[in-house]
N, C-alpha and C positions, 0 to 999 in steps of 0.2 A: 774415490776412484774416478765417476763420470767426470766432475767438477776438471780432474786435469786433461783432460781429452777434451773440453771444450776452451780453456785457457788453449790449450795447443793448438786450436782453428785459428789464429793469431798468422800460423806459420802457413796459412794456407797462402800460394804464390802461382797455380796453374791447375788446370785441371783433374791432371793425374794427385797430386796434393788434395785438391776436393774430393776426389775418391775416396781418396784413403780415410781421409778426415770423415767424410758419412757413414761409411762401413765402421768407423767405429766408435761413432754414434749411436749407428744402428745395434751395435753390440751389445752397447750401457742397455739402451732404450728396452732390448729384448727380454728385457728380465719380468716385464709385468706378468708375461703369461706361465712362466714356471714359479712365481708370484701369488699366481691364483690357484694354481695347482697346487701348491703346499697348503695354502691358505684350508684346499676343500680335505687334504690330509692331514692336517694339525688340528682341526677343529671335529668334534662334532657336529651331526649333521643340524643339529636343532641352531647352533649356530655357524654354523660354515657358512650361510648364506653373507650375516650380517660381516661377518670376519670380508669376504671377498669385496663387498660392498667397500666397506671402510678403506681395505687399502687401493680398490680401486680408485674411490672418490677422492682420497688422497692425492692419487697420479694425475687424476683428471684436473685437479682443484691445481694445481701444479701447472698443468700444461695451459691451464688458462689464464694464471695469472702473467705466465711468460708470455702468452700471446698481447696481451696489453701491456704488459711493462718492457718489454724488450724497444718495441717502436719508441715507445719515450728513451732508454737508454740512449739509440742510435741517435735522437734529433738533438740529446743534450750532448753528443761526443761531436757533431758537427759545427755544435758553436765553438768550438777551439780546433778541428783541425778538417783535413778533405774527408770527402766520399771513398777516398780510395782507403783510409785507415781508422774511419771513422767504425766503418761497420764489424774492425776485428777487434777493434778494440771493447766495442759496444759487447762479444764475447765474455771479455774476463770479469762484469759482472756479475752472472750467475753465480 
């Protein structure tokens, strides 16, 4: 589900368009904390901690690795075309 809401930042062309496109990002994004809330309901306590942990660390392990491989993406999509289409395209990698 997330994966096509960011292929779709492709189509961003104005501001009102970035809106949209964030809000629902922000929507995917919002899942970790009813996430953790099942995590502390599906488990036992003796393990609910570790259960939260995991799929937290997951998310995080996640968010970090985007943080360093996205900038590579973007500088390897400029050696073939502009800044201006460089950066949506650098998107439909994830």
């Amino acid at each position: 589900g997330g994966i096509m809401i960011l292929i779709a930042a492709v189509a961003v062309r104005d501001a009102t368009s970035l809106i949209i496109m964030r809000f629902f990002i922000g929507v995917v994004g919002a899942t970790f904390v009813p996430c953790q809330f099942w995590n502390s309901q599906l488990f036992v306590k003796e393990v609910a901690g570790a259960a939260q942990a995991i799929a937290g660390g997951w998310g995080n392990l996640g968010g970090g690795v985007t943080q360093v491989v996205m900038p590579l993406v973007y500088t390897a999509c400029l050696t073939g075309m502009s800044e201006y289409n460089a950066w949506r395209y650098a998107f439909i990698v994830p």
